[in-house]
LUMPAKE-910088 format. One line per 3 residues: number of its first residue (from 1); their letters; for each residue x, y, z of C-alpha. Coordinates in Angstrom, 1 decimal. Layout:
<atoms>
NUM> A> X Y Z | ... $
</atoms>
This chain:
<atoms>
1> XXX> -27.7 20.7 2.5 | -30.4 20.5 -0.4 | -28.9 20.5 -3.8 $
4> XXX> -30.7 20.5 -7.2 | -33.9 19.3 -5.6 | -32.2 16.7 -3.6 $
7> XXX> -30.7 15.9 0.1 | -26.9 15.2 0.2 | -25.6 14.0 3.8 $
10> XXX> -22.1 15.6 4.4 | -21.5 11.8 5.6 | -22.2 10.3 2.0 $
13> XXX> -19.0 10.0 0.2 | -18.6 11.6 -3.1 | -17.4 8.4 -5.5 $
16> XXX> -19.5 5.2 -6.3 | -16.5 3.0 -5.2 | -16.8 4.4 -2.1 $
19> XXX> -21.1 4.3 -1.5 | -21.2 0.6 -2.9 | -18.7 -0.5 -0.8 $
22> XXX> -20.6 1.3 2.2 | -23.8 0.1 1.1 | -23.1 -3.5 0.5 $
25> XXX> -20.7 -3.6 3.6 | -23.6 -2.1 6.1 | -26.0 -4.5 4.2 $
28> XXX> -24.1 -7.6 4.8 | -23.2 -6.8 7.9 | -26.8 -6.0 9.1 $
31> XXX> -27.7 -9.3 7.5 | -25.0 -11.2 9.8 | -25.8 -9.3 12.6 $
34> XXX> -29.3 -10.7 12.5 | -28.2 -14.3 11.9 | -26.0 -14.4 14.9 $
37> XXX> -28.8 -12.7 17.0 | -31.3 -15.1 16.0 | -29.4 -18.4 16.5 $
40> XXX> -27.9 -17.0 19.6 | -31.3 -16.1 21.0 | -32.4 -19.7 19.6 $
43> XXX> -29.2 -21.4 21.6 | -29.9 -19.4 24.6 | -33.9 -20.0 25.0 $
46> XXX> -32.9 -24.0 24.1 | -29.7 -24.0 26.9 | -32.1 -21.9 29.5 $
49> XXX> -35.3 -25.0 29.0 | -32.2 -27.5 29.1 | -30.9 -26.0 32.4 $
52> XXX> -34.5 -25.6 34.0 | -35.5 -28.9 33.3 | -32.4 -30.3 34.5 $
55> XXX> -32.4 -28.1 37.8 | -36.5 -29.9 38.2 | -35.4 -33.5 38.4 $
58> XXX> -32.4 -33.0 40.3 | -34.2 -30.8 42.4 | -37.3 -33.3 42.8 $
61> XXX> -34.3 -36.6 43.3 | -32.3 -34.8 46.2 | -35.9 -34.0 48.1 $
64> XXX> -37.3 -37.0 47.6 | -34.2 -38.7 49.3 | -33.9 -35.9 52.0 $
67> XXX> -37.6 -36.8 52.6 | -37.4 -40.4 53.0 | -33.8 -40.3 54.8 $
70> XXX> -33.8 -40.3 59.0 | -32.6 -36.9 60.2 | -29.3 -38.1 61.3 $
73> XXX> -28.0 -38.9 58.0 | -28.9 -36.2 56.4 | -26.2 -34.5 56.8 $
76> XXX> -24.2 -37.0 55.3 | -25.9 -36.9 51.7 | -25.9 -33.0 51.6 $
79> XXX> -23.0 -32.6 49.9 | -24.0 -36.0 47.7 | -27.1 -34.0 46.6 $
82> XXX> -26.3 -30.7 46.0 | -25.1 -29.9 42.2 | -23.7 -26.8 40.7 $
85> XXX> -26.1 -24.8 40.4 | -28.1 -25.5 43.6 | -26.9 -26.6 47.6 $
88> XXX> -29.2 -27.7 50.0 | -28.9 -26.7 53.1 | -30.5 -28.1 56.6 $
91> XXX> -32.0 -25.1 58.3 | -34.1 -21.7 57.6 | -31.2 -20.5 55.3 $
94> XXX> -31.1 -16.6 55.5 | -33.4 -13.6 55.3 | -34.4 -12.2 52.2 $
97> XXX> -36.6 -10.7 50.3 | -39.6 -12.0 47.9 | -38.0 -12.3 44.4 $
100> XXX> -40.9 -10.9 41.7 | -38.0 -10.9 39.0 | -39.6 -12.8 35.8 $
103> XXX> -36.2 -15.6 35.9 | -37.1 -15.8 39.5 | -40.6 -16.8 39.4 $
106> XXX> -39.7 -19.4 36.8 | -37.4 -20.6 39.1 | -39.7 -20.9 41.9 $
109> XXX> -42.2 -22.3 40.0 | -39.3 -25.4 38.5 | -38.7 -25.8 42.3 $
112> XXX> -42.1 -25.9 43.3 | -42.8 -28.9 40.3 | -39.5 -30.6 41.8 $
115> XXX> -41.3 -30.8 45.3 | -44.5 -32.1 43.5 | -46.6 -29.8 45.0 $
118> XXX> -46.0 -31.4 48.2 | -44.4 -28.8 49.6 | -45.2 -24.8 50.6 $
121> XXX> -42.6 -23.4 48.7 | -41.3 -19.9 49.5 | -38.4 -18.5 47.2 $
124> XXX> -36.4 -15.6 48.1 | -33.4 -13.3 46.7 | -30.9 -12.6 49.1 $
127> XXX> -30.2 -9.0 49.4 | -26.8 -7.6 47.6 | -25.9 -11.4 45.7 $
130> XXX> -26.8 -10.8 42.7 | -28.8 -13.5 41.2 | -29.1 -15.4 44.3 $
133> XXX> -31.7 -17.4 45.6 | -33.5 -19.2 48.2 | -36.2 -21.4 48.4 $
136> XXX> -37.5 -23.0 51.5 | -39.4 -25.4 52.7 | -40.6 -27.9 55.5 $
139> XXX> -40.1 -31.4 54.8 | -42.6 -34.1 55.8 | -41.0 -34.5 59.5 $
142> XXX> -41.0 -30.7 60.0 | -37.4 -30.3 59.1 | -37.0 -27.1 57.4 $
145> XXX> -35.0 -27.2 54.4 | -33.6 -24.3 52.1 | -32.3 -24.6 48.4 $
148> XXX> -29.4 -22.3 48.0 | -30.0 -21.4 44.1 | -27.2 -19.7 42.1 $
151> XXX> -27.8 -19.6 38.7 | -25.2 -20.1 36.5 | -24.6 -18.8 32.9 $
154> XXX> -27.4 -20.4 30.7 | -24.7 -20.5 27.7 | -21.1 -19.5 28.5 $
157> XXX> -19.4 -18.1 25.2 | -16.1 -19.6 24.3 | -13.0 -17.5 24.4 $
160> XXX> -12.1 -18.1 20.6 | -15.5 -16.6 19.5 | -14.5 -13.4 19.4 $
163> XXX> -12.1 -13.6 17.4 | -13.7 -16.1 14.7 | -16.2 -13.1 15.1 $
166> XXX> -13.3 -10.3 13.8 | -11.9 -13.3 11.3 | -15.5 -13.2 9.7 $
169> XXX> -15.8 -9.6 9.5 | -12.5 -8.9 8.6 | -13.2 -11.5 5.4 $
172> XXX> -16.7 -10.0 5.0 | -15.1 -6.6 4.2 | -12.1 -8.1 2.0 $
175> XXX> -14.7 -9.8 0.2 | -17.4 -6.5 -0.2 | -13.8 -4.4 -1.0 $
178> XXX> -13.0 -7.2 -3.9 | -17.0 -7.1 -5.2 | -16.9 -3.4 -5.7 $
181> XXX> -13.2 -3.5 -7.0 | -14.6 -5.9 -9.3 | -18.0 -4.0 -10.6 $
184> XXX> -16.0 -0.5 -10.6 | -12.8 -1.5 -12.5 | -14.5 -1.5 -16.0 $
187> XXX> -16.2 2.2 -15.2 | -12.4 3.1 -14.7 | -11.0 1.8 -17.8 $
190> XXX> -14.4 3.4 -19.5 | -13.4 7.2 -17.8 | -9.8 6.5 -18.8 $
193> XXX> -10.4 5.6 -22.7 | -12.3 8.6 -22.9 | -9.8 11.3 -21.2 $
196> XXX> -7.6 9.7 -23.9 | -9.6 9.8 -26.8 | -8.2 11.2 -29.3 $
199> XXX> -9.8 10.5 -33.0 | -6.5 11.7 -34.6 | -4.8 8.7 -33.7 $
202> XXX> -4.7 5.3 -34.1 | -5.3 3.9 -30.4 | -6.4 0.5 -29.2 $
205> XXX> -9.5 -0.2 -28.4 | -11.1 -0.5 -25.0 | -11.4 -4.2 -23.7 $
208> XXX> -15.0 -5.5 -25.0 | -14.4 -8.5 -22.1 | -15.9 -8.8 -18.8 $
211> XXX> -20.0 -9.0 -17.9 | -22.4 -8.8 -20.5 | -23.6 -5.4 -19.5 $
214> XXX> -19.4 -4.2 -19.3 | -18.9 -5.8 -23.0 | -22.0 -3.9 -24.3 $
217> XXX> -20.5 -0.7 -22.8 | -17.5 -1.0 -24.4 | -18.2 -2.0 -28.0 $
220> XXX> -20.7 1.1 -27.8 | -17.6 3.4 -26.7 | -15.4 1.9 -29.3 $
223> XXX> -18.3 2.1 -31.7 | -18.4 6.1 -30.8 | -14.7 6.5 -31.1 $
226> XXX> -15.2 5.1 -34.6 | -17.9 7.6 -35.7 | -16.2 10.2 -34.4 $
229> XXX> -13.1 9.4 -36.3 | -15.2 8.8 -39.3 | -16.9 12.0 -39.0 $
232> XXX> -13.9 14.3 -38.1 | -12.1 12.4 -41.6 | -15.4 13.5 -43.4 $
235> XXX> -15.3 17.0 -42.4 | -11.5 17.1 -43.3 | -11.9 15.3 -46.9 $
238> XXX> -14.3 18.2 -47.4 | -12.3 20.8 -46.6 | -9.6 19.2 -48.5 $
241> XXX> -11.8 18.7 -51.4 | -13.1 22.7 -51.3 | -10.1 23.8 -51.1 $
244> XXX> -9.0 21.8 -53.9 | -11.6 22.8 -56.1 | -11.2 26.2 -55.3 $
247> XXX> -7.9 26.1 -56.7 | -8.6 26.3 -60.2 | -11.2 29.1 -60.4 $
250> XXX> -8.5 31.4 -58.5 | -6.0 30.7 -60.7 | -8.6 31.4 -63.6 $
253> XXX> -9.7 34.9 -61.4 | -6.0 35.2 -61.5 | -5.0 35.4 -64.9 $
256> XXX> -7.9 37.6 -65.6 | -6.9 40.6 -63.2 | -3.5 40.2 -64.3 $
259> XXX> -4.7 41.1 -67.7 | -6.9 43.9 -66.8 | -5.7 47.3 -66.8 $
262> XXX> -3.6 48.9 -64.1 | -5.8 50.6 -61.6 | -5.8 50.5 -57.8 $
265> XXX> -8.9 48.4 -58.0 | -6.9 45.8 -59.9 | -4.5 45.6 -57.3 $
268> XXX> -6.9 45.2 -54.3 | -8.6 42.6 -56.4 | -5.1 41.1 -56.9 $
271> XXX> -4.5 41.6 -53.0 | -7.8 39.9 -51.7 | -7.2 36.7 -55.0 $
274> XXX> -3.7 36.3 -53.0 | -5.5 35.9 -49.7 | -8.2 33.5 -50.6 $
277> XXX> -5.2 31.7 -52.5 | -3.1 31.6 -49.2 | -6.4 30.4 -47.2 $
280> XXX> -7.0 27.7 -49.5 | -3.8 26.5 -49.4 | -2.9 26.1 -45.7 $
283> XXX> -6.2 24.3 -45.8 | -5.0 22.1 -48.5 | -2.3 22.0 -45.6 $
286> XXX> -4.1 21.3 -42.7 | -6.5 18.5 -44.1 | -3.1 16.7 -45.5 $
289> XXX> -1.9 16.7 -42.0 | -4.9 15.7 -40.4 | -4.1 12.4 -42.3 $
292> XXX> -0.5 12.1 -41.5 | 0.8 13.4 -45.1 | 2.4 10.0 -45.5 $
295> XXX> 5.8 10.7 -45.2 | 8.0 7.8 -43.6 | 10.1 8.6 -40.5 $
298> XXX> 14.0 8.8 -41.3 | 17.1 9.4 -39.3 | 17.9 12.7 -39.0 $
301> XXX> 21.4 14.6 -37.8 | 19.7 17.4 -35.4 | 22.7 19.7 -35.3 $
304> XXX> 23.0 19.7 -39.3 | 18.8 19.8 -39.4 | 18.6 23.2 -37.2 $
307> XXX> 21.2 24.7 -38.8 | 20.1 24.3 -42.1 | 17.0 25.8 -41.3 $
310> XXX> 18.4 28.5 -39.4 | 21.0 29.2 -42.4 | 17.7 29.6 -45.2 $
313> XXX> 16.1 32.3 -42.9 | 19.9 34.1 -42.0 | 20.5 34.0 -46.2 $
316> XXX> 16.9 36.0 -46.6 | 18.5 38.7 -44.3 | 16.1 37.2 -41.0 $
319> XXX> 16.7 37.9 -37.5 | 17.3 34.0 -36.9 | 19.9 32.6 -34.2 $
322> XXX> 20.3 29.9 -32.3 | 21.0 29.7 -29.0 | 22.1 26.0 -28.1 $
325> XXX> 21.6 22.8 -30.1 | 22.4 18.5 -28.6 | 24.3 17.0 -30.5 $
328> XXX> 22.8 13.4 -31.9 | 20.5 12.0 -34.0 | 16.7 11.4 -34.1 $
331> XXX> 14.1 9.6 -36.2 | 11.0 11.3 -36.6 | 9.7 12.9 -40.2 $
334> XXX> 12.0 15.4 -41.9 | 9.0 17.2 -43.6 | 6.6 17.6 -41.1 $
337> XXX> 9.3 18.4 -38.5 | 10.6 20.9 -41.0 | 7.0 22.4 -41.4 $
340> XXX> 6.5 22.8 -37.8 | 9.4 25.0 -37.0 | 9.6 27.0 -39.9 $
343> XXX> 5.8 27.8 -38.5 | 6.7 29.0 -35.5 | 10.1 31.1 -36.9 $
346> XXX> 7.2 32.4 -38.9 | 5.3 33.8 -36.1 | 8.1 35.1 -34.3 $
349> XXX> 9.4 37.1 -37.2 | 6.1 38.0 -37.9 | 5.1 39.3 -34.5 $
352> XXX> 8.4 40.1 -32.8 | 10.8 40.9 -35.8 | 13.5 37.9 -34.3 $
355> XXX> 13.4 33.9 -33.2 | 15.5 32.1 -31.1 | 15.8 28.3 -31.9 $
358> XXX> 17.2 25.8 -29.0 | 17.2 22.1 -28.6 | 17.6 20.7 -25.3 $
361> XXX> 17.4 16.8 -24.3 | 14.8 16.6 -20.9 | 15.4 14.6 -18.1 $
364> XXX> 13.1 12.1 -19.5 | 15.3 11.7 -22.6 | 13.3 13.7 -24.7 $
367> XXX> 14.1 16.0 -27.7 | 12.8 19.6 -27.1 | 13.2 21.9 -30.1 $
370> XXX> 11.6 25.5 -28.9 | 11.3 28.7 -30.6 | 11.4 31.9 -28.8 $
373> XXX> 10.7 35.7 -29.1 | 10.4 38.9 -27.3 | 7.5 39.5 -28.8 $
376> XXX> 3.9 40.6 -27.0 | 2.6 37.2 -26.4 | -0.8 35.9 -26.2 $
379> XXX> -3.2 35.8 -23.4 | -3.2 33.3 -20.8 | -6.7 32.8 -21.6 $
382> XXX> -6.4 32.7 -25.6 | -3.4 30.1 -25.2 | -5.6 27.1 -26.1 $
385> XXX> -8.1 28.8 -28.3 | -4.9 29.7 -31.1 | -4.4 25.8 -31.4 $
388> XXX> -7.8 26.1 -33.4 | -8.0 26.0 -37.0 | -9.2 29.3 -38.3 $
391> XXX> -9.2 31.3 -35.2 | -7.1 34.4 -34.8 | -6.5 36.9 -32.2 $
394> XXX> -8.1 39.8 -32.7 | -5.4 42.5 -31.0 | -2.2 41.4 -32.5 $
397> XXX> -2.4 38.4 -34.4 | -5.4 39.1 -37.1 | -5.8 39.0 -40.6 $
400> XXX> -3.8 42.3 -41.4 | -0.5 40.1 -40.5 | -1.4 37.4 -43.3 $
403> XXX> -2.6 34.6 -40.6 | -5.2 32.4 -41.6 | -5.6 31.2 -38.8 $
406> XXX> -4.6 27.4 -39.8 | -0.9 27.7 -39.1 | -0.8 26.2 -35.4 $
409> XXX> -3.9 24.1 -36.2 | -1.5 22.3 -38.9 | 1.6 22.2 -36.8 $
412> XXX> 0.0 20.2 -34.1 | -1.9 17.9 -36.4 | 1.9 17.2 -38.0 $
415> XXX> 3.3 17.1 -34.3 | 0.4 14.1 -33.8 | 1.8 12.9 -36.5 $
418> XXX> 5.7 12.8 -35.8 | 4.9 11.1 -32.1 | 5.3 14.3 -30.7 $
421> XXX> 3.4 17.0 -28.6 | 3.3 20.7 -29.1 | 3.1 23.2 -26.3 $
424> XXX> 2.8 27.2 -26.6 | 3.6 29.3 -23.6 | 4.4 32.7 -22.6 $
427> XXX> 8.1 33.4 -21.6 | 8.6 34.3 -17.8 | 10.6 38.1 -19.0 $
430> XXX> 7.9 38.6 -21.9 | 7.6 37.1 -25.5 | 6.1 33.7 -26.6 $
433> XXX> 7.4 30.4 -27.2 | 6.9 27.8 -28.6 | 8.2 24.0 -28.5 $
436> XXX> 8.0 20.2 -30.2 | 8.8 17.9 -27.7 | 10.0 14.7 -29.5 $
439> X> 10.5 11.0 -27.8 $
</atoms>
C-alpha cells in the first residue's frame, strides 16, 4: 500500500518499540547466524582434513602389513587392521558402481596415496548403502584385496547444543527486549508529560536524567512548559490589567449619562455602559482565577454550605431545590467553591427558569456537587467549545441573555484551583448539567 509518497508493508508494525526491537533482534540474530556458520564450516573442513589424513596412514599401515604378511595369516590380522571407518576384506568385495561423487573421489584418491601408487586402485559405491564404499585392489602376490569404506560423520554434534543454541537466543531476545525497553522508556515519559501538560498548574517536572541526548530532551520540554506558562500568565495579566483600566472611564461614562437628560437614547447608552461594565468585570474575574485568587482552603460543613446557598436564591423568590445532599465535611476553598455553583444555578435559572442541586459521594470517595435543569441543553458538539473564555452559543445561550461568555471559562479555572474537575453534560430525559467533582 503507498501512502504519502512512501511503501508501508502490512508486516511492519505500527510503534517504534515494536520495529527496533524487530530490527535489532533480526540484526543480531543474522550476525550470530553467520558466526556459527562460519566456525562450523571452519570445524567441519578442519575435522573432514583430520579424518582423511588419518584414514591415509592407517590405510597405507594395514596394506603395507597385508603386503608383507604370508597369505595364511592374513586372516588373522584383518580384524587387527581394520578401524572404524574402513574393514578390509580378503576377496573381490561386491559389485558396484563407479562412484564420480566429489567426497568419493577424494576418497579414492587418500586411498590411492595410502597404497603409494603401488597399487591399481579401483573405488566403487555400492548400490542402495548410502555413503558406502569400495576400493579394490591386487596385492603384490595377486591376492585381491577390497577396503570396505563407510564414512562416518566428519563432526558429530553434541546433544546439549541445541539447547545452548535456544539458551542463547532466548538471552539474545531478553537482552534486544531490555535495549529497546531501555531507549524507549524516556520517549514514554516525554508523550506522557505532554498529555498532562497543563500550564495552569503547578506540576513537576519531567526527569532531566538518563543519556545525554534523553536529558537534552527533557530540559527543552520543561523549558517549553515554562514559556508556555509564562506566556499564558502574560496574556492573563493583560487582560487583567485592561480590564482594570477600563474600569474607571466606565464609571466616568457612567456618571455622565446619568446626568444627561431622559431620552431613550440615554437609556440604551446606559444599557450598552452596563454591558461593557459586566464584561470587564467577569474578566477582572477570570484573570483572578487564572491565578488561584489566593484564598486558603478551610473546612467546610457541606450540608450547612448547600443549603445556605440554596436558601439566598429561595429568599429572591428562585426556583432553587435540592434534591439530596451527604452529610460531612470537606476542605477545599469556600469562595471559589461558592463562585462555581452559584455559576451554574445562574445558567440554569437563566436558561431553564429552575436548578436542581445534589451532592453525592462516588465510589472513589469523591465529592460530586451537580447542578441540574430541564432546560434545552447544548450540543454534543459545542460541549467543549462553552468551557472557552468569551465564546457563546449562538441559538440559545448569546449575548441577549447577559452571558459574556467568561462564566464557565472562570468556574473551571477556580475548579483547577480547588483540586477539583468540572464536567458539563447533557441529562439522559433532556436539560443540562453540570458538576464539581471534589477529592
Amino acid at each position: 500500500m503507498r501512502r504519502s509518497g512512501k511503501f508501508r508493508f502490512g508486516w511492519w508494525p505500527a510503534t517504534l518499540r515494536s520495529r527496533l526491537f524487530l530490527i535489532l533482534l533480526s540484526g543480531l540474530t543474522v550476525a550470530y547466524g553467520l558466526s556459527f556458520s562460519i566456525l562450523f564450516v571452519e570445524r567441519y573442513m578442519s575435522a573432514k582434513a583430520v579424518m582423511l589424513g588419518t584414514l591415509e596412514s592407517d590405510l597405507a599401515t594395514s596394506i603395507a602389513v597385508l603386503d608383507r604378511l604370508p597369505a595364511d595369516e592374513r586372516p588373522a590380522w584383518l580384524d587387527r587392521l581394520s578401524r572404524g571407518s574402513y574393514r578390509l576384506v580378503l576377496g573381490p568385495g561386491l559389485p558396484g558402481v563407479p562412484d564420480l561423487s566429489g567426497r568419493g573421489a577424494e576418497i579414492a584418491n587418500r586411498i590411492s596415496q595410502a597404497a603409494g601408487n603401488r597399487f591399481a586402485i579401483r573405488v566403487e559405491a555400492i548400490p542402495g548403502d548410502h555413503m558406502r564404499l569400495q576400493g579394490h585392489l591386487t596385492l603384490s602376490d595377486g591376492s585381491p584385496l577390497t577396503i570396505d569404506v563407510t564414512p562416518r560423520g566428519v563432526m558429530p554434534l553434541a546433544e546439549w547444543l541445541p539447547y545452548v543454541f535456544a539458551a542463547q537466543m532466548v538471552l539474545l531476545i531478553l537482552c534486544t527486549w531490555f535495549a529497546v525497553r531501555l531507549a524507549i522508556r524516556p520517549l514514554g515519559d516525554l508523550a506522557a508529560a505532554a498529555d498532562a501538560l497543563d500550564p495552569g498548574r503547578k506540576g513537576s517536572p519531567l526527569n532531566e536524567g538518563g543519556p545525554s541526548e534523553v536529558a537534552h530532551a527533557a530540559r527543552a520540554f520543561n523549558a517549553m512548559r515554562e514559556r508556555i506558562a509564562h506566556y499564558l500568565e502574560e496574556r492573563v495579566q493583560i487582560l487583567a490589567a485592561i480590564s482594570h483600566d477600563l474600569q474607571t472611564p466606565i464609571t466616568r461614562m457612567r456618571l455622565r449619562a446619568d446626568m444627561a437628560d431622559d431620552s431613550p437614547e440615554k437609556d440604551k447608552l446606559v444599557n450598552d455602559l452596563r454591558e461593557i461594565e459586566r464584561l470587564v468585570q467577569d474578566g477582572v474575574a477570570y484573570a483572578r482565577s487564572s491565578h488561584g485568587n489566593g484564598e486558603k482552603s478551610a473546612r467546610i460543613d457541606l450540608a450547612s454550605f448547600i443549603d445556605s446557598i440554596a436558601y439566598d436564591y429561595q429568599d429572591t423568590g428562585k426556583a432553587v431545590s435540592l434534591t439530596g445532599v451527604v452529610q460531612g465535611t470537606a476542605v477545599t476553598k469556600p469562595h471559589a467553591l461558592r463562585r462555581i455553583l452559584t455559576n451554574f444555578i445562574d445558567n440554569a435559572l437563566k436558561f431553564a427558569g429552575s436548578a436542581e442541586i445534589s451532592v453525592e459521594r462516588s465510589d472513589e470517595g469523591n465529592i460530586v456537587i451537580a447542578v441540574k435543569d430541564h432546560g434545552p441543553g447544548i450540543p454534543a458538539d459545542k460541549l467543549e467549545s462553552v468551557m472557552q473564555p468569551f465564546y457563546r452559543l449562538e441559538s440559545s445561550r448569546n449575548r441577549d441573555t447577559g452571558g459574556t461568555g467568561l462564566g464557565l471559562a472562570i468556574a473551571q479555572q477556580l475548579a483547577l484551583s480547588v483540586g477539583g474537575t468540572l464536567r458539563i453534560y447533557n441529562r439522559d430525559g433532556g436539560g443540562l448539567a453540570a458538576e464539581i467533582k471534589l477529592p
